[in-house]
C-alpha positions as a Markdown table, in Angstrom:
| # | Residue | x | y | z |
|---|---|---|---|---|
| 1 | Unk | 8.3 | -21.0 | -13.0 |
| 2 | Unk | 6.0 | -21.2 | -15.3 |
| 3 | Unk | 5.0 | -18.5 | -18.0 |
| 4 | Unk | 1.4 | -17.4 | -16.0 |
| 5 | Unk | 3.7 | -17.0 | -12.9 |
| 6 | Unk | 6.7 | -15.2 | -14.9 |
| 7 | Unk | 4.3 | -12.7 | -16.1 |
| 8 | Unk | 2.9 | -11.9 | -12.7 |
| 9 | Unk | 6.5 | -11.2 | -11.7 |
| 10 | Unk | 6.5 | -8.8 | -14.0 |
| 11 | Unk | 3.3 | -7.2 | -13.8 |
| 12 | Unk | 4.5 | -6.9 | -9.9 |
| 13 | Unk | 7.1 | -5.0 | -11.4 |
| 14 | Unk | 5.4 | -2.5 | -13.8 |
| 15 | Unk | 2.9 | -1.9 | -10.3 |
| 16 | Unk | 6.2 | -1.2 | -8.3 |
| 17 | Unk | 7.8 | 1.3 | -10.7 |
| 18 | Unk | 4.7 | 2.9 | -12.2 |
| 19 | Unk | 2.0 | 2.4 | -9.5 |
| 20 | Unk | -0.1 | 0.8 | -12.9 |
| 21 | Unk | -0.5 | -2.3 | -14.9 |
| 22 | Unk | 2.1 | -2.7 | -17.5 |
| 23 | Unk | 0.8 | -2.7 | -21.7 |
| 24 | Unk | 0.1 | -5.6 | -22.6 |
| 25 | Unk | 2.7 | -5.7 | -25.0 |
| 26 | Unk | 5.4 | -4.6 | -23.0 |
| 27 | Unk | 3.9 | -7.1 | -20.3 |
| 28 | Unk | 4.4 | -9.8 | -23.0 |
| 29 | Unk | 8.2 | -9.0 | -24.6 |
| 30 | Unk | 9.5 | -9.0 | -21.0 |
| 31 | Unk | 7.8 | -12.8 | -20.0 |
| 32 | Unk | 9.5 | -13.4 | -23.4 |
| 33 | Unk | 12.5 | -12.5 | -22.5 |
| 34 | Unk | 12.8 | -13.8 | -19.3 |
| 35 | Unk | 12.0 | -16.9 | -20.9 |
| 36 | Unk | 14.2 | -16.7 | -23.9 |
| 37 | Unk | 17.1 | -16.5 | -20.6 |
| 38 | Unk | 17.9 | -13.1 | -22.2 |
| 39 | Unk | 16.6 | -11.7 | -18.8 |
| 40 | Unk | 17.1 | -12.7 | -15.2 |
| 41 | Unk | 15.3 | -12.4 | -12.4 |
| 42 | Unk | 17.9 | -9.9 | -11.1 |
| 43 | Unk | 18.3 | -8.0 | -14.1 |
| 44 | Unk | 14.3 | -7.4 | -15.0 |
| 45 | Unk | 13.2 | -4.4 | -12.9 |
| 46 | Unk | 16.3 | -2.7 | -14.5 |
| 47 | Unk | 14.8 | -3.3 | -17.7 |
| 48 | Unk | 11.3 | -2.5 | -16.4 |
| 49 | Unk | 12.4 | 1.0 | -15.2 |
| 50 | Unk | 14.3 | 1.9 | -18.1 |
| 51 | Unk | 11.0 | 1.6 | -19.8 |
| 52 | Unk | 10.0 | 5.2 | -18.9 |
| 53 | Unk | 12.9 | 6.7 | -21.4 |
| 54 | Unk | 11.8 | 5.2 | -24.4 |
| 55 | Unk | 8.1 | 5.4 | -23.4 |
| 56 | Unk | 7.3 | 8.6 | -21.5 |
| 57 | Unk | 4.4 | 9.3 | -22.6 |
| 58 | Unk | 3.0 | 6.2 | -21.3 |
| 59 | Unk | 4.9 | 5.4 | -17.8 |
| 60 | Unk | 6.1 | 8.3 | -15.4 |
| 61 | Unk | 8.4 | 6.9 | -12.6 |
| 62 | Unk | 7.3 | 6.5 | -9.0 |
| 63 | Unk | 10.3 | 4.3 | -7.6 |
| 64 | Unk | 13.4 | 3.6 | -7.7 |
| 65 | Unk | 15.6 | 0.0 | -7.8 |
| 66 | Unk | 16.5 | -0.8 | -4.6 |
| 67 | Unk | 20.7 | -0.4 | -4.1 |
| 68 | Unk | 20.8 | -4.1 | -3.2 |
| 69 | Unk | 19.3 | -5.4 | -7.1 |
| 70 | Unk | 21.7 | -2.7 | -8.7 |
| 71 | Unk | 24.3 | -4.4 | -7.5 |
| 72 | Unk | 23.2 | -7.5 | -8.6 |
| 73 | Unk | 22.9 | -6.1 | -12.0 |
| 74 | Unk | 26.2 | -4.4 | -11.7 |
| 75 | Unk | 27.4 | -8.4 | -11.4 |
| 76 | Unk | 25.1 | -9.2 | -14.5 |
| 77 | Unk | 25.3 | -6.8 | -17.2 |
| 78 | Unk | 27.9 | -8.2 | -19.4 |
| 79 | Unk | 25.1 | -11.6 | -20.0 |
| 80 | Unk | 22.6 | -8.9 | -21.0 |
| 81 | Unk | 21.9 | -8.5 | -25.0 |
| 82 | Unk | 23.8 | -5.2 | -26.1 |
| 83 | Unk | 20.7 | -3.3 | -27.1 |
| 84 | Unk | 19.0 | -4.0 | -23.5 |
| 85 | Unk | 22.6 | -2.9 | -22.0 |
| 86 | Unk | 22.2 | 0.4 | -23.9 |
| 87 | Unk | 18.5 | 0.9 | -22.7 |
| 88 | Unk | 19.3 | 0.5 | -19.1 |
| 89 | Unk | 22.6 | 3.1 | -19.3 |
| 90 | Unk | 20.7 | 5.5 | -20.5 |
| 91 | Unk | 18.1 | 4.9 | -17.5 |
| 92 | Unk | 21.2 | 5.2 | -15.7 |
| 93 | Unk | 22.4 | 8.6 | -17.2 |
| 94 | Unk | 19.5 | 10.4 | -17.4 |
| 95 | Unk | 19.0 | 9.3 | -13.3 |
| 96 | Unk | 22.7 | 11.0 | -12.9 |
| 97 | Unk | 21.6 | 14.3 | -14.4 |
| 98 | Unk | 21.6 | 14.1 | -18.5 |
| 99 | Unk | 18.9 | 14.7 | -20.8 |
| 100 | Unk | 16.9 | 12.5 | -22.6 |
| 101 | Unk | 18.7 | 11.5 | -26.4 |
| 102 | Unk | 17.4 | 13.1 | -29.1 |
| 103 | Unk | 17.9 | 9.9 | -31.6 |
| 104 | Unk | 15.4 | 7.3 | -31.4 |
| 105 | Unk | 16.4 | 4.4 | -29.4 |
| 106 | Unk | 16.0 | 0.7 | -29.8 |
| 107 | Unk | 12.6 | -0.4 | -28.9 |
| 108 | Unk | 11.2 | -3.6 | -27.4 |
| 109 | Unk | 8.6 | -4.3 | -30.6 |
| 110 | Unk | 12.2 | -5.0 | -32.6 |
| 111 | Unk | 12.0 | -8.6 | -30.8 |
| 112 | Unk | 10.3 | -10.6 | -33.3 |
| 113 | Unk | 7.9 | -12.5 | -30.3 |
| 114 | Unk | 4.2 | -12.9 | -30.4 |
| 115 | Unk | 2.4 | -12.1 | -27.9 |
| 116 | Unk | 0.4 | -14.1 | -25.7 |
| 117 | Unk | -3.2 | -14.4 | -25.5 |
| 118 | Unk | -3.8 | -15.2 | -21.7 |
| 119 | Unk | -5.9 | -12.6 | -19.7 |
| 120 | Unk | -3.9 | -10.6 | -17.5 |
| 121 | Unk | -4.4 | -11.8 | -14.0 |
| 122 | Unk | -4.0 | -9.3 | -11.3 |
| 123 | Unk | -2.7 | -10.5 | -8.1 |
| 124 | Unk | -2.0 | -7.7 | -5.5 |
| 125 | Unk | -4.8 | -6.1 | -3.8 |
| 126 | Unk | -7.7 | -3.5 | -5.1 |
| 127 | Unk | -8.3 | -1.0 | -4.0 |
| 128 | Unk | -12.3 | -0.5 | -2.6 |
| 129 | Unk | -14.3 | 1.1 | -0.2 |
| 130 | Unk | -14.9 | -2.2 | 2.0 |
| 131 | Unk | -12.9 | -4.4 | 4.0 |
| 132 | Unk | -13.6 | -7.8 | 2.5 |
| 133 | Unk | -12.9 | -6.7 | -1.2 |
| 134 | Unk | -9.7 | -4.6 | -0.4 |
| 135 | Unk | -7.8 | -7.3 | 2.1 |
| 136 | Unk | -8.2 | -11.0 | 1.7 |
| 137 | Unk | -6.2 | -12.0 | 4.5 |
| 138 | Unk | -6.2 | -8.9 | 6.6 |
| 139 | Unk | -8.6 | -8.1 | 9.7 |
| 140 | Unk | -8.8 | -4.3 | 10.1 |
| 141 | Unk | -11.1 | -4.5 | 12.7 |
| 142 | Unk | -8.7 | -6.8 | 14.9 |
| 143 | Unk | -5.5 | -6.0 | 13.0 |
| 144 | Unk | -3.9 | -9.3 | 12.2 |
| 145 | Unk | -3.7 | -11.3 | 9.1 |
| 146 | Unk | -5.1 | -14.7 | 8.6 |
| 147 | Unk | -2.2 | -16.7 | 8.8 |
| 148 | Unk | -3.9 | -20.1 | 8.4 |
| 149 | Unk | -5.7 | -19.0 | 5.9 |
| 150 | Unk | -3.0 | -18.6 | 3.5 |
| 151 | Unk | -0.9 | -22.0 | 5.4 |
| 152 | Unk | -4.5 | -24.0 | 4.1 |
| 153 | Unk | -4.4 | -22.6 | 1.1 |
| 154 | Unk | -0.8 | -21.7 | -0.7 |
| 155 | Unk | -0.4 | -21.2 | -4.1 |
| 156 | Unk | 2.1 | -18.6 | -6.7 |
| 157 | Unk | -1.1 | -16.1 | -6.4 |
| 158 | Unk | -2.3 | -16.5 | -2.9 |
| 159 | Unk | 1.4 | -16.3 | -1.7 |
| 160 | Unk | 1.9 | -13.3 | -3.8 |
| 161 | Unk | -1.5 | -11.2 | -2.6 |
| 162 | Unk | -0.4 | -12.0 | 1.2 |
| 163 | Unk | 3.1 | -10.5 | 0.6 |
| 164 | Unk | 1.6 | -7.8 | -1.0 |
| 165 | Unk | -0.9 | -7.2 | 1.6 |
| 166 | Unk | 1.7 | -7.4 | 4.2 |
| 167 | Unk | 3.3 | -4.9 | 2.7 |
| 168 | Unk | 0.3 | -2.7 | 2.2 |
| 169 | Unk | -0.4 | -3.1 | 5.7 |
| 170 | Unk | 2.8 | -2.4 | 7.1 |
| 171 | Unk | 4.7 | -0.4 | 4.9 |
| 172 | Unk | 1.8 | 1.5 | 2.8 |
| 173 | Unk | 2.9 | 0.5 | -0.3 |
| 174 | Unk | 3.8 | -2.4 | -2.6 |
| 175 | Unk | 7.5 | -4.0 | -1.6 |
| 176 | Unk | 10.2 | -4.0 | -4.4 |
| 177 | Unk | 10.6 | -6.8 | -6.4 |
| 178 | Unk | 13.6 | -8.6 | -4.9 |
| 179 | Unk | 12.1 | -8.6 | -2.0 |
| 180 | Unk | 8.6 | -10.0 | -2.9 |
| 181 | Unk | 9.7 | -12.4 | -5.0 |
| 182 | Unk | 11.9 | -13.5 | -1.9 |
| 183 | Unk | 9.3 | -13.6 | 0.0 |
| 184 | Unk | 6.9 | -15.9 | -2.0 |
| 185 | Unk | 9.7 | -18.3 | -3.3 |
| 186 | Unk | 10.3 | -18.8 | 0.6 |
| 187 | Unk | 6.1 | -19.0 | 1.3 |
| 188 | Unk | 6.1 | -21.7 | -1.4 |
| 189 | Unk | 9.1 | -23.5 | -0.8 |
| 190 | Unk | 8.3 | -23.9 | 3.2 |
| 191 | Unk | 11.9 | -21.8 | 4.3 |
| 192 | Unk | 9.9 | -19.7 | 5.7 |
| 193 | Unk | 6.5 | -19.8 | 7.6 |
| 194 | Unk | 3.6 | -17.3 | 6.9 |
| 195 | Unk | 4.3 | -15.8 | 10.7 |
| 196 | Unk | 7.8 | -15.4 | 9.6 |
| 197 | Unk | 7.7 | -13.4 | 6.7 |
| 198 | Unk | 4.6 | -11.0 | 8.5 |
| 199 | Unk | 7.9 | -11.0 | 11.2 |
| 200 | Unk | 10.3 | -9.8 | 8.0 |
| 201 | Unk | 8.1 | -7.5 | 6.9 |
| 202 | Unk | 7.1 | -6.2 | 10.1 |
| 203 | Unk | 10.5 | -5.5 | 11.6 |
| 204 | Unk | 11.9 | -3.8 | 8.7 |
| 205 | Unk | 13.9 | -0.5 | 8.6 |
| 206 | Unk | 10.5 | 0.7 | 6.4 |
| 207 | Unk | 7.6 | -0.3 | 8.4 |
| 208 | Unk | 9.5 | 1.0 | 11.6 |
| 209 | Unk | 9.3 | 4.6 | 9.7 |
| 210 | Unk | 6.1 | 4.0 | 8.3 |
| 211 | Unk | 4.3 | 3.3 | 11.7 |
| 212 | Unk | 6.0 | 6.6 | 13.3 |
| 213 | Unk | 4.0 | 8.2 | 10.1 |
| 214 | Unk | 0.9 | 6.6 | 10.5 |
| 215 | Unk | 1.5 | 7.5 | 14.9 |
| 216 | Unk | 2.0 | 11.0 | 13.8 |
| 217 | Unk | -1.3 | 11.0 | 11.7 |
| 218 | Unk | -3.3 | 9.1 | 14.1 |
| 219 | Unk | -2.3 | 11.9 | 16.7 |
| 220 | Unk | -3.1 | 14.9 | 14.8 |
| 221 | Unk | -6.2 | 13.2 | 13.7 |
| 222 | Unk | -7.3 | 13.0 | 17.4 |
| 223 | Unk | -6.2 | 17.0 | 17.9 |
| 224 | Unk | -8.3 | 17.9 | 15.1 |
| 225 | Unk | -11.4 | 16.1 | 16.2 |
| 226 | Unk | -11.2 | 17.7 | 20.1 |
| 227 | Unk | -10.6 | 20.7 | 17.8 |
| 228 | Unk | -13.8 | 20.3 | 15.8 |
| 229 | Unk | -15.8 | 19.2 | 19.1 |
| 230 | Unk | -15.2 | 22.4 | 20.9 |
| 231 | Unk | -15.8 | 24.7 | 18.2 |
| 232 | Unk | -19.4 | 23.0 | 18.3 |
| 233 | Unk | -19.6 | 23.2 | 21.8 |
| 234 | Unk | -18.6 | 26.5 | 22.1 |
| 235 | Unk | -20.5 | 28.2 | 19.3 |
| 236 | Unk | -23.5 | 25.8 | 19.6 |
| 237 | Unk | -24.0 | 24.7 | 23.0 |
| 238 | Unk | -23.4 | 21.7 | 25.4 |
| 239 | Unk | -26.6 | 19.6 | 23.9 |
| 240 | Unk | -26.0 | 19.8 | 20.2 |
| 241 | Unk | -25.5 | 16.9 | 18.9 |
| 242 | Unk | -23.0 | 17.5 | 15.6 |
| 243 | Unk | -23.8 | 14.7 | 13.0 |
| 244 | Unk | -20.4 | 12.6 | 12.4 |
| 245 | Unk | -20.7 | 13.9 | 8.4 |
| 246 | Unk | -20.0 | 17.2 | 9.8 |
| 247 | Unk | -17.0 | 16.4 | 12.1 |
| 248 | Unk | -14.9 | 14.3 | 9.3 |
| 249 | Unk | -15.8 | 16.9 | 7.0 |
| 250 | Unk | -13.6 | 19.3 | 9.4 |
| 251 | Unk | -11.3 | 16.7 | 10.4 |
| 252 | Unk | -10.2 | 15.3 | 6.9 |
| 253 | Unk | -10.1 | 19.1 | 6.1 |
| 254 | Unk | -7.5 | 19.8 | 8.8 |
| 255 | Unk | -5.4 | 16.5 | 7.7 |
| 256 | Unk | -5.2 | 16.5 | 4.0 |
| 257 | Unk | -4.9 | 20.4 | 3.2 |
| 258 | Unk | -0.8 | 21.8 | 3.7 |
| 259 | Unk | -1.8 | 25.0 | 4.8 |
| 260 | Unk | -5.2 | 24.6 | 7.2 |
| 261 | Unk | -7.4 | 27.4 | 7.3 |
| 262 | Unk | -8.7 | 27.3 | 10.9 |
| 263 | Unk | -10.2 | 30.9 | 11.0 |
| 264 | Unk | -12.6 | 29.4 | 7.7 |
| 265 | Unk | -13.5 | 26.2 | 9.6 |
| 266 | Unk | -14.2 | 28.1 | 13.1 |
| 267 | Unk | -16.7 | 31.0 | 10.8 |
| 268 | Unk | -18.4 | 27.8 | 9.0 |
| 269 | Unk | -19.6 | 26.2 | 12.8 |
| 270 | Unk | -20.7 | 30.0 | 13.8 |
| 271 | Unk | -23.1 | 29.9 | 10.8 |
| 272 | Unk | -24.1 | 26.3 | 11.7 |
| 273 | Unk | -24.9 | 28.0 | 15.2 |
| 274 | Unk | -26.6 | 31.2 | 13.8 |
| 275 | Unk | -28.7 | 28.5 | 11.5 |
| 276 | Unk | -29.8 | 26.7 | 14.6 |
| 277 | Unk | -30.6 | 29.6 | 16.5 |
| 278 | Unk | -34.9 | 29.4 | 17.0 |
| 279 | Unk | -36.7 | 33.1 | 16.9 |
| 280 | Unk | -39.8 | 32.7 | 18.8 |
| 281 | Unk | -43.2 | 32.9 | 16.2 |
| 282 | Unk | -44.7 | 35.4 | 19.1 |
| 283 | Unk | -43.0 | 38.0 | 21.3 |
| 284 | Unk | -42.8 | 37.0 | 24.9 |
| 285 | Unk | -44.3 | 40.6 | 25.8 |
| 286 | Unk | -46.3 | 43.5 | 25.0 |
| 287 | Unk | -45.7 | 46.4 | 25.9 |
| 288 | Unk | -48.3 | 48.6 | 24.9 |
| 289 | Unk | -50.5 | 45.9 | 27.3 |
């Protein structure tokens, strides 16, 4: 591989653990390294996630290594430079219940390697308020991915944003490292076919559980909007005609808060029916007449 496609491997890797782009710096000494042979592919994320003891004030943990690349490690470790050995055991302790050490640590910047100059180039997919700029190979409106689009057109990065995107799709999040790297060796390589890894990603243990998730939101979603539609029918009337602002107001109200106050939501459509009510200018009698 060469050292543009090493560093995306990691950057993938600082976006898996951390949910962010990795320093540049950091970003830099772990290409190096991988480069240098004093890290593996296998043995990387382990080093990536141990970052967060010596830097916590700059990366805070969202996920863990898979059980399948610790075991890999577990296979590895004794090739591993001593000071990266000690970095990643006390990952490992302070994951099994201890405290973070009180004596400084050895850092990364020790390594005597320059950094690189090339941009950072991000490959998985940004987030945005539109379609086209969020998914480059993924139809929301018809739900399927462009599969010829990516067979026309493979590359390291294009393989690497469809993986992610299947797993976007799918899963709701970014897949670990082992497997995405699995997954766009095999793109690149022709083992597998771009219907064959949406297949692996699709039939997974995860993206079983995460479409009972998204079944269960889509459901309550639904409730809360034949919720919303009879308040307004009730407290305004058969022939109002509630604007669609108003009803996701209530219905993303209903979904996102942990505790829903209905009895709020219910007193906000009475005033929206006490606004709308029209008084007559002149009285429809007199009754001194």
């Amino acid at each position: 591989m060469s050292q543009q496609e090493i560093k995306s491997f990691v950057q993938s890797l600082f976006l898996y653990y951390y949910e962010k782009p990795g320093d540049t710096q950091h970003l830099d000494i772990a290409t190096n390294l991988i480069l240098a042979g004093h890290l593996s592919f296998d043995t990387a994320p382990l080093y990536i996630e141990s970052l967060y003891v010596t830097f916590p004030s700059i990366y805070s943990l969202k996920n863990r290594t898979p059980e399948h690349i610790l075991q890999k490690y577990k296979q590895q470790q004794n090739q591993l430079p001593p000071h990266i050995q000690l970095q990643i055991q006390q990952h490992h302790s302070i994951q099994s219940g201890g405290q973070h050490p009180q004596q400084p640590q050895p850092q990364p910047q020790q390594h005597k390697i320059t950094p690189t100059t090339s941009p950072l180039k991000q490959t998985t997919p940004t987030s945005s308020s539109t379609t086209a700029q969020r998914f480059r190979y993924y139809d929301e409106d018809k739900h399927q991915f462009d599969k010829e689009a990516i067979r026309t057109n493979i590359t390291n990065d294009t393989a690497r944003q469809f993986v992610n995107e299947l797993y976007t799709v799918l899963i709701g999040r970014l897949g670990d490292p082992a497997s995405t790297n699995y997954l766009v060796t095999s793109l690149l390589d022709g083992s597998l076919t771009p219907q064959q890894a949406e297949f692996h990603v699709r039939f997974s243990k995860e993206a079983k559980q995460h479409a009972v998730v998204l079944k269960q939101r889509e459901d309550k979603r639904a409730k809360a909007e034949e919720y919303v539609f009879e308040l307004y029918r009730v407290y305004c009337g058969e022939d109002y005609i509630c604007s669609a602002e108003e009803v996701l107001g209530f219905v993303k109200r209903i979904l996102d808060t942990p505790n829903v106050d209905y009895q709020a939501i219910e007193d906000e459509i009475k005033l929206k029916a006490i606004g709308n009510v029209k008084v007559p200018g002149n009285k429809p009698f007199n009754k001194y007449l």
